[in-house]
Backbone as XML, in Angstrom:
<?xml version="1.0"?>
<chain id="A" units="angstrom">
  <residue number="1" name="UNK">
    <atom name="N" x="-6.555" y="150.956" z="-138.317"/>
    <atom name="CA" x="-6.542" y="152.045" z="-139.268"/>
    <atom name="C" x="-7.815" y="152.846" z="-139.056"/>
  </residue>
  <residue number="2" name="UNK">
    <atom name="N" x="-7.902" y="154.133" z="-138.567"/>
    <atom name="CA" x="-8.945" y="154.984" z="-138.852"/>
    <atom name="C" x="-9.170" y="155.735" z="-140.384"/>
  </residue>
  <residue number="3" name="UNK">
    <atom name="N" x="-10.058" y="155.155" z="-140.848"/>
    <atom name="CA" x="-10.284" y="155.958" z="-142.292"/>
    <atom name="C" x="-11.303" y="156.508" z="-142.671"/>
  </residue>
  <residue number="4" name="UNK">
    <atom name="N" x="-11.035" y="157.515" z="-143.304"/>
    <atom name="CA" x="-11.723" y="159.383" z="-142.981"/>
    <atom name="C" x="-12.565" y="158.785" z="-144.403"/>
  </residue>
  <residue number="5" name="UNK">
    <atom name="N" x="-13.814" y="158.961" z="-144.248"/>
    <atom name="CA" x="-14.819" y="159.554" z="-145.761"/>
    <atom name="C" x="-14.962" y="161.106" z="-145.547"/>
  </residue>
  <residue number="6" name="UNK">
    <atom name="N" x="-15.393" y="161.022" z="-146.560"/>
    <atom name="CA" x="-15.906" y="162.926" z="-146.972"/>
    <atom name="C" x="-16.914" y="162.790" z="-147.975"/>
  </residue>
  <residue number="7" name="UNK">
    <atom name="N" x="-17.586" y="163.688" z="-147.800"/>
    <atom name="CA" x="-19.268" y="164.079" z="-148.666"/>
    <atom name="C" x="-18.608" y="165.106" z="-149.496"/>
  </residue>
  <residue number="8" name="UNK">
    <atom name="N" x="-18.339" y="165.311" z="-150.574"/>
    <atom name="CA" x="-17.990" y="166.512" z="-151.805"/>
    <atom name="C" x="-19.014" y="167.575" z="-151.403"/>
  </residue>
  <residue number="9" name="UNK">
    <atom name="N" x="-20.369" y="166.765" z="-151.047"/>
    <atom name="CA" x="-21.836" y="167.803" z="-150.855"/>
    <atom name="C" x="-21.585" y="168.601" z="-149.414"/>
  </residue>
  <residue number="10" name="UNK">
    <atom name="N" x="-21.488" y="168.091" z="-148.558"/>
    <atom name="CA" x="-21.299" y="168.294" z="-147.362"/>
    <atom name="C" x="-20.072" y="169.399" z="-147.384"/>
  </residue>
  <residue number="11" name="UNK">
    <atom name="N" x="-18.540" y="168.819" z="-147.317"/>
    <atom name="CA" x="-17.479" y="169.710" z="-147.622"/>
    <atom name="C" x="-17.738" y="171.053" z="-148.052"/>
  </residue>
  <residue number="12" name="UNK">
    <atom name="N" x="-17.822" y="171.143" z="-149.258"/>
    <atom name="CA" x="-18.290" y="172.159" z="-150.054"/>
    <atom name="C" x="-19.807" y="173.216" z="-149.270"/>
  </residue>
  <residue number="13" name="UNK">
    <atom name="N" x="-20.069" y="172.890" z="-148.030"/>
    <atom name="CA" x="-20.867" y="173.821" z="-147.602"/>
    <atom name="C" x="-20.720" y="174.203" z="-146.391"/>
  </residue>
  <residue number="14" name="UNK">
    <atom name="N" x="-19.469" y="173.946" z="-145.898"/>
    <atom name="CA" x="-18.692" y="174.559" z="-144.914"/>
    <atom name="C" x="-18.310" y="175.556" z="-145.005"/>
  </residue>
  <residue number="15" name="UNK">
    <atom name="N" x="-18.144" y="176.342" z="-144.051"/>
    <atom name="CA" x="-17.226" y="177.947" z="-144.468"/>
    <atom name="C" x="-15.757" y="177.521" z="-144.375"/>
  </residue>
  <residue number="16" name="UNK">
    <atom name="N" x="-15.214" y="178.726" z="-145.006"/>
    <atom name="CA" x="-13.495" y="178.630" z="-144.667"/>
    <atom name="C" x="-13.139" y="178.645" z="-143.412"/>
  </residue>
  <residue number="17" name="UNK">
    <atom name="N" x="-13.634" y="179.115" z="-142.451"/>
    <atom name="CA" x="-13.691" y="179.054" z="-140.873"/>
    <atom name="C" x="-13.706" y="177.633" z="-140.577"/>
  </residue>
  <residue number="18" name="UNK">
    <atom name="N" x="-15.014" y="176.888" z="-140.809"/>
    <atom name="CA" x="-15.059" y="175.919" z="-140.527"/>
    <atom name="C" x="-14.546" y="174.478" z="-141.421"/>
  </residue>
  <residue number="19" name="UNK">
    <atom name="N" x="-13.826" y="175.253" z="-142.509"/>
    <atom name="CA" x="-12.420" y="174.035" z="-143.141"/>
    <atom name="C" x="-11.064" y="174.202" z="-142.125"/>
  </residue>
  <residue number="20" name="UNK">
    <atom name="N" x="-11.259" y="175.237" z="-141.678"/>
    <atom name="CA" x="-9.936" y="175.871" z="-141.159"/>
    <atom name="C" x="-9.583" y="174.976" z="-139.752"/>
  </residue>
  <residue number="21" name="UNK">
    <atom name="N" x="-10.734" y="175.076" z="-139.373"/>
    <atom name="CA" x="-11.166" y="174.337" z="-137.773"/>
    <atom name="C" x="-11.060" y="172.840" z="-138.030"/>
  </residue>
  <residue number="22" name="UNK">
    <atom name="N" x="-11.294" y="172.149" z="-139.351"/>
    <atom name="CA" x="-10.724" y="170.975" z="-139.470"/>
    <atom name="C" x="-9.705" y="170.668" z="-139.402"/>
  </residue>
  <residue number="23" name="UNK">
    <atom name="N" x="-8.723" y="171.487" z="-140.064"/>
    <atom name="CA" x="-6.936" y="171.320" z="-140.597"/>
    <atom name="C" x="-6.470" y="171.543" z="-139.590"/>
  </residue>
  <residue number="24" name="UNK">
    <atom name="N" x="-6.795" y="172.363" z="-138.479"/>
    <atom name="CA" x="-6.178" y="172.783" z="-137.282"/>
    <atom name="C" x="-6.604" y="171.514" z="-136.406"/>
  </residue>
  <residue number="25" name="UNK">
    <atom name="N" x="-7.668" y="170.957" z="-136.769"/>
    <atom name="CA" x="-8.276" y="169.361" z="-135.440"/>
    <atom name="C" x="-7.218" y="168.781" z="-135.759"/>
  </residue>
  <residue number="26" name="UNK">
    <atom name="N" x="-6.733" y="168.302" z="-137.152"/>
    <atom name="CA" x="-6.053" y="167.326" z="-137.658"/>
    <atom name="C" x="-4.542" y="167.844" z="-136.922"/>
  </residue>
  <residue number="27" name="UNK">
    <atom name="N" x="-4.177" y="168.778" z="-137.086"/>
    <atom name="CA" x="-2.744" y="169.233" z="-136.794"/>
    <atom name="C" x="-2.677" y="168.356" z="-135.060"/>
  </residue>
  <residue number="28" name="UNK">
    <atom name="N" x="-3.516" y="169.058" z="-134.342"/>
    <atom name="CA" x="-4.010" y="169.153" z="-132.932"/>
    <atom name="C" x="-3.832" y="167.487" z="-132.525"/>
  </residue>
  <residue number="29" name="UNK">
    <atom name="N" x="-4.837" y="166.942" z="-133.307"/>
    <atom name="CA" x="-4.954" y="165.102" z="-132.988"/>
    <atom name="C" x="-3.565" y="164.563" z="-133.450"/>
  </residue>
  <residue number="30" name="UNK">
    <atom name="N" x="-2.578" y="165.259" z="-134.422"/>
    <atom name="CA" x="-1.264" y="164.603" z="-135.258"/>
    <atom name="C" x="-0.522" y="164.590" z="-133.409"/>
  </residue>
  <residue number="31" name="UNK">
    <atom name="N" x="-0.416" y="165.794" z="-133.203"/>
    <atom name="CA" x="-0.344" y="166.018" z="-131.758"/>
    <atom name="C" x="0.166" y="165.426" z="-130.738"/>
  </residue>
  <residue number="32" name="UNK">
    <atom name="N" x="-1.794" y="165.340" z="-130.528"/>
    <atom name="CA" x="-2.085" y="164.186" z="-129.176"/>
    <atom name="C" x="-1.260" y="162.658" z="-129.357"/>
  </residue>
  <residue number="33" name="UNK">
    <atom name="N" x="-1.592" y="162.121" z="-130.701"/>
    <atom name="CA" x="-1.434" y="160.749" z="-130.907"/>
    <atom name="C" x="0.122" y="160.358" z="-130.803"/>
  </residue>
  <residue number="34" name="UNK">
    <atom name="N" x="0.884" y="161.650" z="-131.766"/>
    <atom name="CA" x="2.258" y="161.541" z="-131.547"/>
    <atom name="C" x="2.851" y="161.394" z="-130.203"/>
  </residue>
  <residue number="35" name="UNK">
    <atom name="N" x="2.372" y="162.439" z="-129.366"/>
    <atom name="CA" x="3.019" y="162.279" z="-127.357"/>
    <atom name="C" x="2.529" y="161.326" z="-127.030"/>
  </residue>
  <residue number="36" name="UNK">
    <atom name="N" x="1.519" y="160.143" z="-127.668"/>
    <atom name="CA" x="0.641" y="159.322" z="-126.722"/>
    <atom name="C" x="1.432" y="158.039" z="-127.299"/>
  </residue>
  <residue number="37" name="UNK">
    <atom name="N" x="2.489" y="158.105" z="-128.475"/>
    <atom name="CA" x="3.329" y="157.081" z="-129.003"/>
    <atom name="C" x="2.280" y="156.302" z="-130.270"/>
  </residue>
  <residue number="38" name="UNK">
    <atom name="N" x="1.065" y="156.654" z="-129.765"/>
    <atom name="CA" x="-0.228" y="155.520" z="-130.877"/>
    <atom name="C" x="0.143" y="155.746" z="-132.507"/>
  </residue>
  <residue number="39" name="UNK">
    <atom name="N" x="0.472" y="156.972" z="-132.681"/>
    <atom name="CA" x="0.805" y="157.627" z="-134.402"/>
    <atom name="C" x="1.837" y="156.408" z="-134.804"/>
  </residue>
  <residue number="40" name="UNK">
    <atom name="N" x="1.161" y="155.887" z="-135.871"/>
    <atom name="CA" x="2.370" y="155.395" z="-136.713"/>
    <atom name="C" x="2.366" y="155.728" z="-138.072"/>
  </residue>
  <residue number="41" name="UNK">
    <atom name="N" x="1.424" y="156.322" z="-138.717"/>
    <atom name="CA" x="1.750" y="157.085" z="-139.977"/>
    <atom name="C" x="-0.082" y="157.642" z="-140.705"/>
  </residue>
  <residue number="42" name="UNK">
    <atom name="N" x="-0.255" y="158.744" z="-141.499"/>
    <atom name="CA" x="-1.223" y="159.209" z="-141.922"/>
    <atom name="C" x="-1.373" y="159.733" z="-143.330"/>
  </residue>
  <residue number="43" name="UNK">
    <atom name="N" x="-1.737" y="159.578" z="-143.516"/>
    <atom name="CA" x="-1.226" y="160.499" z="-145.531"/>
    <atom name="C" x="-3.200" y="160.401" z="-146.102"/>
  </residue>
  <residue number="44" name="UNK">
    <atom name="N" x="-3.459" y="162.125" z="-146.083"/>
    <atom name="CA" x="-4.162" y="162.356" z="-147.434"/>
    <atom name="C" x="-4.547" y="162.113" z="-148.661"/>
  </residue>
  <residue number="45" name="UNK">
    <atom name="N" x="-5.628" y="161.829" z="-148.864"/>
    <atom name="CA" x="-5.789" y="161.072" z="-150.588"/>
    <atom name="C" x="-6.051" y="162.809" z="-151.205"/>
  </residue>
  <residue number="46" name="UNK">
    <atom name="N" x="-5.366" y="162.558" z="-152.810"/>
    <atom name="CA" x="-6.136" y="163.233" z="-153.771"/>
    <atom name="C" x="-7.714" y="163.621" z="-154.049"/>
  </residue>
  <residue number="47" name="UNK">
    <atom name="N" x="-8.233" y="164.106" z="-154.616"/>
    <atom name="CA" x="-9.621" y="163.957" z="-154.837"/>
    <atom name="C" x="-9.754" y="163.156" z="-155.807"/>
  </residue>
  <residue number="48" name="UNK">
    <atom name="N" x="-11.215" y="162.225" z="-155.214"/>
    <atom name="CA" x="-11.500" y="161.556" z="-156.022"/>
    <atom name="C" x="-11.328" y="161.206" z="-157.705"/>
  </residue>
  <residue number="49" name="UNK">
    <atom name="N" x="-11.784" y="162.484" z="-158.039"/>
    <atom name="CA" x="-11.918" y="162.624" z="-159.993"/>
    <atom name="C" x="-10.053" y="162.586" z="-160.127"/>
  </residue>
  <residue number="50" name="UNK">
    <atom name="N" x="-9.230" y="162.153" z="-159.635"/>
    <atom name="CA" x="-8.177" y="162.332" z="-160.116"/>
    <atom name="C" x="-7.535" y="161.063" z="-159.601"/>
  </residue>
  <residue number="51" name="UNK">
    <atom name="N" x="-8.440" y="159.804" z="-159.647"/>
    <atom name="CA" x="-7.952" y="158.267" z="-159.498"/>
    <atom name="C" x="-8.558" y="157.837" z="-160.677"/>
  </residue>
  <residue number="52" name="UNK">
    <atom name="N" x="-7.780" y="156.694" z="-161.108"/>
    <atom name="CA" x="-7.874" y="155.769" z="-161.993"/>
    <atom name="C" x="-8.299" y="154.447" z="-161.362"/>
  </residue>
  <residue number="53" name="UNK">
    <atom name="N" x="-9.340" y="153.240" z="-161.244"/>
    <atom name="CA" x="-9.707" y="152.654" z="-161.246"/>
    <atom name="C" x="-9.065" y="151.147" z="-162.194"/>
  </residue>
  <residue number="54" name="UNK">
    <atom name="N" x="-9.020" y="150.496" z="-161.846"/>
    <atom name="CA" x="-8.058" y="149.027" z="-162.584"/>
    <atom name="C" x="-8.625" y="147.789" z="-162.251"/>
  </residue>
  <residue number="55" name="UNK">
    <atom name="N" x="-9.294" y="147.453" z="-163.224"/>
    <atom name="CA" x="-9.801" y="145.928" z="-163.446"/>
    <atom name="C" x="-9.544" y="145.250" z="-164.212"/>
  </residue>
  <residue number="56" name="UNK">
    <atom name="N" x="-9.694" y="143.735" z="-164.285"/>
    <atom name="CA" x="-8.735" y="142.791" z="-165.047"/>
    <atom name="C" x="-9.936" y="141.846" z="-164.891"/>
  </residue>
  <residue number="57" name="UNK">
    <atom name="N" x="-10.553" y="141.406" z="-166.195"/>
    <atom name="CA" x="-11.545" y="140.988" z="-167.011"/>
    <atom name="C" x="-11.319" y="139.770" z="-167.663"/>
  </residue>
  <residue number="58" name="UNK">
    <atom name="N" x="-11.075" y="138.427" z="-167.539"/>
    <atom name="CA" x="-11.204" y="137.472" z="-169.033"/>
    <atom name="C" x="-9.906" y="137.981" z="-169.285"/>
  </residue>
  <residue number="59" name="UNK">
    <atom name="N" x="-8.723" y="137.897" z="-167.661"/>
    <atom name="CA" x="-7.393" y="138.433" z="-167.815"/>
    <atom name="C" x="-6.764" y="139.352" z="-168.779"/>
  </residue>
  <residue number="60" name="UNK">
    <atom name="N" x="-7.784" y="140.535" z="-169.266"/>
    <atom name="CA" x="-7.663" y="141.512" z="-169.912"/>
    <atom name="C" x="-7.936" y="142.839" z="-169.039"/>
  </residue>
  <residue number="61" name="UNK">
    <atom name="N" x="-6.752" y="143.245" z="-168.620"/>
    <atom name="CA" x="-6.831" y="144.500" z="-167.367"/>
    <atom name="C" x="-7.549" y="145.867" z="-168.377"/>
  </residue>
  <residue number="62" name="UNK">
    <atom name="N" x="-7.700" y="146.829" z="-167.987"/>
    <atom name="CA" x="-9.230" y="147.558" z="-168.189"/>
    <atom name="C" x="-9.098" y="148.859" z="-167.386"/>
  </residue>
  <residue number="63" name="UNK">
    <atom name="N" x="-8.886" y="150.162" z="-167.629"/>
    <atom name="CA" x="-8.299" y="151.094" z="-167.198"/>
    <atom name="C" x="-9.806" y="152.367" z="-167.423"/>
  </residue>
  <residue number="64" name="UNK">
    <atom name="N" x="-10.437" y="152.745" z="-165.848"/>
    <atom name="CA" x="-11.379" y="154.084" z="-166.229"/>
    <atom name="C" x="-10.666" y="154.952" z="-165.442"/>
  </residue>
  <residue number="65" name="UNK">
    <atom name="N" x="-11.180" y="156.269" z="-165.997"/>
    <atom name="CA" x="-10.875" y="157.137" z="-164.486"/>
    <atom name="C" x="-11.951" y="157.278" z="-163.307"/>
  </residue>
  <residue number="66" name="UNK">
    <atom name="N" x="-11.746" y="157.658" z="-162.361"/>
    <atom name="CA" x="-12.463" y="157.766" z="-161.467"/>
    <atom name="C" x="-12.480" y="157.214" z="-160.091"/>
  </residue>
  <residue number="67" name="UNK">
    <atom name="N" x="-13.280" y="157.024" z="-159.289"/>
    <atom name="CA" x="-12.945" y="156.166" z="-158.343"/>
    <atom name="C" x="-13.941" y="154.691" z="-158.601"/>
  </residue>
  <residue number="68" name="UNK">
    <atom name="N" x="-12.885" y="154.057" z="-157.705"/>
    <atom name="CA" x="-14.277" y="152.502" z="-158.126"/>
    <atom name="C" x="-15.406" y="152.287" z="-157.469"/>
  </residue>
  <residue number="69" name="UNK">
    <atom name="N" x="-16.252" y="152.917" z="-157.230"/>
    <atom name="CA" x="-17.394" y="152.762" z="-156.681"/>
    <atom name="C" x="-18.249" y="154.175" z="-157.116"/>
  </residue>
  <residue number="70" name="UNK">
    <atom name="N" x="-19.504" y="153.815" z="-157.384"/>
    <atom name="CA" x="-20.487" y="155.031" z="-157.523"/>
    <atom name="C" x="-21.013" y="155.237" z="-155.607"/>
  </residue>
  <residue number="71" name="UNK">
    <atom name="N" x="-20.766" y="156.794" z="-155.294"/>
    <atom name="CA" x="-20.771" y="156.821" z="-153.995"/>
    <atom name="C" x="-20.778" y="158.204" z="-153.522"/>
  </residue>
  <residue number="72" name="UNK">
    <atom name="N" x="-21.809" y="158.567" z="-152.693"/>
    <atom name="CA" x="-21.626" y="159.778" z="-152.090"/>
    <atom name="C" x="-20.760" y="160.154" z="-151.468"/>
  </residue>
  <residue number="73" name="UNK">
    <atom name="N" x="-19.803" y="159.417" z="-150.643"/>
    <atom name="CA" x="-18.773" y="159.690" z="-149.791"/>
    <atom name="C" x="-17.532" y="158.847" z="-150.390"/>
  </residue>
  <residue number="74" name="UNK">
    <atom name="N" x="-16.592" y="159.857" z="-149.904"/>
    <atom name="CA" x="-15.325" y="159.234" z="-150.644"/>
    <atom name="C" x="-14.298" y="159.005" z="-150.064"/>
  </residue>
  <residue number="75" name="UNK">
    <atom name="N" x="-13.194" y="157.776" z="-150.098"/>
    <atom name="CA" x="-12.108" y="157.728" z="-148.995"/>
    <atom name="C" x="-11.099" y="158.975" z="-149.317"/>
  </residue>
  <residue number="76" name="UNK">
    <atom name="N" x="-10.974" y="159.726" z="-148.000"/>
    <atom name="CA" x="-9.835" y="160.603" z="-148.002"/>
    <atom name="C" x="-8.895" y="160.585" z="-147.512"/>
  </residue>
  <residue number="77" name="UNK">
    <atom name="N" x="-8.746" y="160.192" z="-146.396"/>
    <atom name="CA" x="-7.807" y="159.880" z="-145.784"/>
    <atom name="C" x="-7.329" y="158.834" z="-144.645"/>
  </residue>
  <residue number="78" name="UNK">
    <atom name="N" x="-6.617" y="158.668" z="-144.185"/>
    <atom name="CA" x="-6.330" y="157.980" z="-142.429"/>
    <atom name="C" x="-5.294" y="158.067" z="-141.472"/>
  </residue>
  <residue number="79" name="UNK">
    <atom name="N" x="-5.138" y="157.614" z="-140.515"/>
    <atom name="CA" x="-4.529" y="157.353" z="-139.440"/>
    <atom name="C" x="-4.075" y="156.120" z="-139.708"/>
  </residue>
  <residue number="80" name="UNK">
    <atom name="N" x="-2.387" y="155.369" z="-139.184"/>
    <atom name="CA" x="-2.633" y="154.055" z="-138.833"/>
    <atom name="C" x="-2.009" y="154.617" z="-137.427"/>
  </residue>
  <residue number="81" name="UNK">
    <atom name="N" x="-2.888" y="153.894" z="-135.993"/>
    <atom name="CA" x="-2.469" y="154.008" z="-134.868"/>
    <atom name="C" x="-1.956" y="152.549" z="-134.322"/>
  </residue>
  <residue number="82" name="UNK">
    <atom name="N" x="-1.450" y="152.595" z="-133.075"/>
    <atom name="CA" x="-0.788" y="152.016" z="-132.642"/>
    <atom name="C" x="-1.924" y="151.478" z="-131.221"/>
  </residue>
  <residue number="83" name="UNK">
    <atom name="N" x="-2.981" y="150.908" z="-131.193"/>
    <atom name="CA" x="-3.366" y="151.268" z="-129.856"/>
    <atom name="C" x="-3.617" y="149.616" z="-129.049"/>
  </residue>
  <residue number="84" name="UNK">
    <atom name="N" x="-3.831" y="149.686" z="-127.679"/>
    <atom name="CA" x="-4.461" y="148.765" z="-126.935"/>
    <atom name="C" x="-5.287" y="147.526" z="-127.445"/>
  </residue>
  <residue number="85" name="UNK">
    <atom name="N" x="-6.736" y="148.349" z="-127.618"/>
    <atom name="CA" x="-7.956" y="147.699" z="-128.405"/>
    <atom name="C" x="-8.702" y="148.924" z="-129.208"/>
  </residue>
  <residue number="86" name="UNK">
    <atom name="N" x="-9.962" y="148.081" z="-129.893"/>
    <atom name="CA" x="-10.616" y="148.613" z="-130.690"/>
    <atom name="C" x="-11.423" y="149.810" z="-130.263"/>
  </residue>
  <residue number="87" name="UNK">
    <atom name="N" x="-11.417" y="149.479" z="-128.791"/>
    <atom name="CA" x="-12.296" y="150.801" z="-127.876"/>
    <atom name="C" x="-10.998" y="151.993" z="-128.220"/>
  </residue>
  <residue number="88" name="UNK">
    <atom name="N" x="-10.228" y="151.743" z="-127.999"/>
    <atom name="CA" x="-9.198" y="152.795" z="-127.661"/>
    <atom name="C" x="-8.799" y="153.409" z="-129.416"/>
  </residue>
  <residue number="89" name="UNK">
    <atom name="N" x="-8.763" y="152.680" z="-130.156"/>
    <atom name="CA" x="-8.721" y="153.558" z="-131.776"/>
    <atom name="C" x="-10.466" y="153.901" z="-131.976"/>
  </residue>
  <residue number="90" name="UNK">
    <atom name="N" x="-11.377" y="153.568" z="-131.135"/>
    <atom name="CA" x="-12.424" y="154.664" z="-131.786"/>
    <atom name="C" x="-12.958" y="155.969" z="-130.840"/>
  </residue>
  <residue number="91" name="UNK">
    <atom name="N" x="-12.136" y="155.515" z="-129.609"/>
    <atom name="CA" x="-12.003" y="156.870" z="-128.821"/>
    <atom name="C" x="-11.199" y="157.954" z="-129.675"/>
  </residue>
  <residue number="92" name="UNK">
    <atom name="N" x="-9.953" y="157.476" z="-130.330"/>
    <atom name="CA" x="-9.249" y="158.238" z="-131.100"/>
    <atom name="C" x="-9.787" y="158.478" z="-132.451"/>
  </residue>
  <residue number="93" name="UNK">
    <atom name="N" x="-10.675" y="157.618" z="-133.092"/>
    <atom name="CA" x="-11.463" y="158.283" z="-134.067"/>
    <atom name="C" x="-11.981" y="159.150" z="-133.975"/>
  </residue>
  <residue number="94" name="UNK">
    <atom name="N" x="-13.147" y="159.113" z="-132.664"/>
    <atom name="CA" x="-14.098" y="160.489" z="-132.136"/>
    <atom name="C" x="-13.137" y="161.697" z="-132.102"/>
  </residue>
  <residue number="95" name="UNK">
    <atom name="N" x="-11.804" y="162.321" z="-131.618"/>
    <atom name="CA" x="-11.215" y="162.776" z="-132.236"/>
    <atom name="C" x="-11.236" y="163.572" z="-132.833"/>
  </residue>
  <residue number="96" name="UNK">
    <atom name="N" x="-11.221" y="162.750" z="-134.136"/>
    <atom name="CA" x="-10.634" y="163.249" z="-135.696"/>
    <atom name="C" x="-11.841" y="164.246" z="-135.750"/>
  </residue>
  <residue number="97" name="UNK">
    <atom name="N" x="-11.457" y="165.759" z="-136.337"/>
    <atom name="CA" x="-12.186" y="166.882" z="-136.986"/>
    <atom name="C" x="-13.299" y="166.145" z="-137.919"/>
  </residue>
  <residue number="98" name="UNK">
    <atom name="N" x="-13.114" y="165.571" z="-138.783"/>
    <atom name="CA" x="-14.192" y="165.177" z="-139.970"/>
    <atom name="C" x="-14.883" y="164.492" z="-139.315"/>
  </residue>
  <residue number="99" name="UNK">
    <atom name="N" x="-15.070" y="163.540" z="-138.029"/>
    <atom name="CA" x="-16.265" y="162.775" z="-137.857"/>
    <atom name="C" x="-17.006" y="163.598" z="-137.109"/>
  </residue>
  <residue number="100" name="UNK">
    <atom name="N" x="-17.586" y="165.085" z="-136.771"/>
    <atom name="CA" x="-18.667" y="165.950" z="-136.494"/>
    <atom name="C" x="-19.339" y="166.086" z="-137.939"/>
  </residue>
  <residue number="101" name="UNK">
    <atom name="N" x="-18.735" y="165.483" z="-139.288"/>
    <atom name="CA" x="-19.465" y="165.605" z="-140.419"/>
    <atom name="C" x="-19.446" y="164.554" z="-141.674"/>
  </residue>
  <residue number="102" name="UNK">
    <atom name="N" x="-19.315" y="163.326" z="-140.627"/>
    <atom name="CA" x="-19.046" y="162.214" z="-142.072"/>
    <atom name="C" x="-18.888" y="160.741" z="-140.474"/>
  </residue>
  <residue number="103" name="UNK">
    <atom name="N" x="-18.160" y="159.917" z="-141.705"/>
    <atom name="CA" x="-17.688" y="158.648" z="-140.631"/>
    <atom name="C" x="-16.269" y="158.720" z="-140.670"/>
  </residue>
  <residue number="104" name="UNK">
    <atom name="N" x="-15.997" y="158.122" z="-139.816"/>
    <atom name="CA" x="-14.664" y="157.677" z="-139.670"/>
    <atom name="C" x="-14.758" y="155.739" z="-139.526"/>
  </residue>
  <residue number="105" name="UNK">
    <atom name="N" x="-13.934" y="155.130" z="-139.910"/>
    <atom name="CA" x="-14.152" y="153.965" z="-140.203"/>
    <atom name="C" x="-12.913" y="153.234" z="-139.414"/>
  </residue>
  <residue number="106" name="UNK">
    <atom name="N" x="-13.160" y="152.219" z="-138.436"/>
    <atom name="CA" x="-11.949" y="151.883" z="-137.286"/>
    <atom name="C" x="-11.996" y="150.781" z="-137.970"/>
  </residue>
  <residue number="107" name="UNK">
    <atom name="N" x="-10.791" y="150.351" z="-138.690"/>
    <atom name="CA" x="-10.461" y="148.594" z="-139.192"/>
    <atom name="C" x="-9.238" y="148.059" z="-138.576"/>
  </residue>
  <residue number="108" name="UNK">
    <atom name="N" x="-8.979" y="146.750" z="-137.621"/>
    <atom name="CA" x="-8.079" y="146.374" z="-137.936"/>
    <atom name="C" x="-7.038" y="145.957" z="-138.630"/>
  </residue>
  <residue number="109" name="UNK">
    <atom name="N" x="-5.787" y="145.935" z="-138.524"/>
    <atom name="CA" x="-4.981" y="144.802" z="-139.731"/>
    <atom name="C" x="-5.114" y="143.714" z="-139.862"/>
  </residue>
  <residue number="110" name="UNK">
    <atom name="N" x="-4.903" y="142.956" z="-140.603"/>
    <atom name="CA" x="-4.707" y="141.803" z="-140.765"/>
    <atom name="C" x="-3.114" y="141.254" z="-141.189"/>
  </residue>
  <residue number="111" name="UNK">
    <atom name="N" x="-3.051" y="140.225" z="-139.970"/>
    <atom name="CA" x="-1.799" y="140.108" z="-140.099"/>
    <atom name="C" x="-1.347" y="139.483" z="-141.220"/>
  </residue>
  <residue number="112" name="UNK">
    <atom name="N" x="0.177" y="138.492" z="-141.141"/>
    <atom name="CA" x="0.539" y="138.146" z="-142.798"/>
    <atom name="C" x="-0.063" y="136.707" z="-142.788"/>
  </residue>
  <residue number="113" name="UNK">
    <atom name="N" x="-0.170" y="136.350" z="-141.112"/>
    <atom name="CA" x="-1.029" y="134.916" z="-141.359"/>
    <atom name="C" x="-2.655" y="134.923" z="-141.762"/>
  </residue>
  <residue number="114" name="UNK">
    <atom name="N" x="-3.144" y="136.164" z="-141.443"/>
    <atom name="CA" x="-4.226" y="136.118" z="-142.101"/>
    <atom name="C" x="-5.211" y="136.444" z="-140.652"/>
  </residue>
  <residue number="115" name="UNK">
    <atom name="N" x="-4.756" y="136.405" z="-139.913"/>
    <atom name="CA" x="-5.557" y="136.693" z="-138.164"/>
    <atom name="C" x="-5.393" y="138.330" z="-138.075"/>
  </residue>
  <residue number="116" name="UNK">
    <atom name="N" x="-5.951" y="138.977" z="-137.779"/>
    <atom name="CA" x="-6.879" y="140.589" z="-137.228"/>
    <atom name="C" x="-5.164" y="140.821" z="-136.269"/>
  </residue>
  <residue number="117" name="UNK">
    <atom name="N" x="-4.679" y="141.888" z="-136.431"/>
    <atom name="CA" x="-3.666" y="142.100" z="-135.558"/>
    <atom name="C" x="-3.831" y="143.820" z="-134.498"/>
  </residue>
</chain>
């Protein structure tokens, strides 16, 4: 799984040019990955301030808004690819439009036995 953070601070001081040049990387890499067979699915998060957070306390669940962590950067989105090895999904991270301005984060799965797949 490649997964996209974003800086609210950062974002927000981009031009529209250079949001534009993101959405078009992303289109571009949907792309590459699709002809290369690696794409197996991607989906956008909401913004942050519009998650709810859920904890369960002295088995008394517990409802804030927000996201769960106090944090400059926030999960936005990902990739799940299909690839070789770990070299080869962070070649395809480098990639992704947002990591010239944030991280991109390469995790394996874990399978259902519990071993890295």
């Amino acid at each position: 799984m490649l997964m996209i953070y974003m800086n609210t601070d950062t974002w927000e001081t981009l031009s529209k040019q250079e949001r534009e040049e993101v959405f078009e990387g992303h289109a571009a890499f949907i792309k590459t990955i699709t002809e290369s067979g690696e794409m197996v699915g991607t989906e956008a998060l909401a913004n942050p301030a519009n998650s709810v957070t859920v904890r369960v306390r002295d088995g008394v669940p517990a409802s804030t808004d927000g996201p769960y962590a106090e944090a400059k950067e926030f999960f936005c989105g990902y990739y799940v690819v299909d690839c070789d090895s770990v070299k080869r999904a962070a070649e395809l991270a480098a990639m992704i439009p947002d990591a010239r301005y944030t991280g991109i984060e390469v995790r394996p799965f874990m399978g259902q036995g519990g071993a890295e797949i």
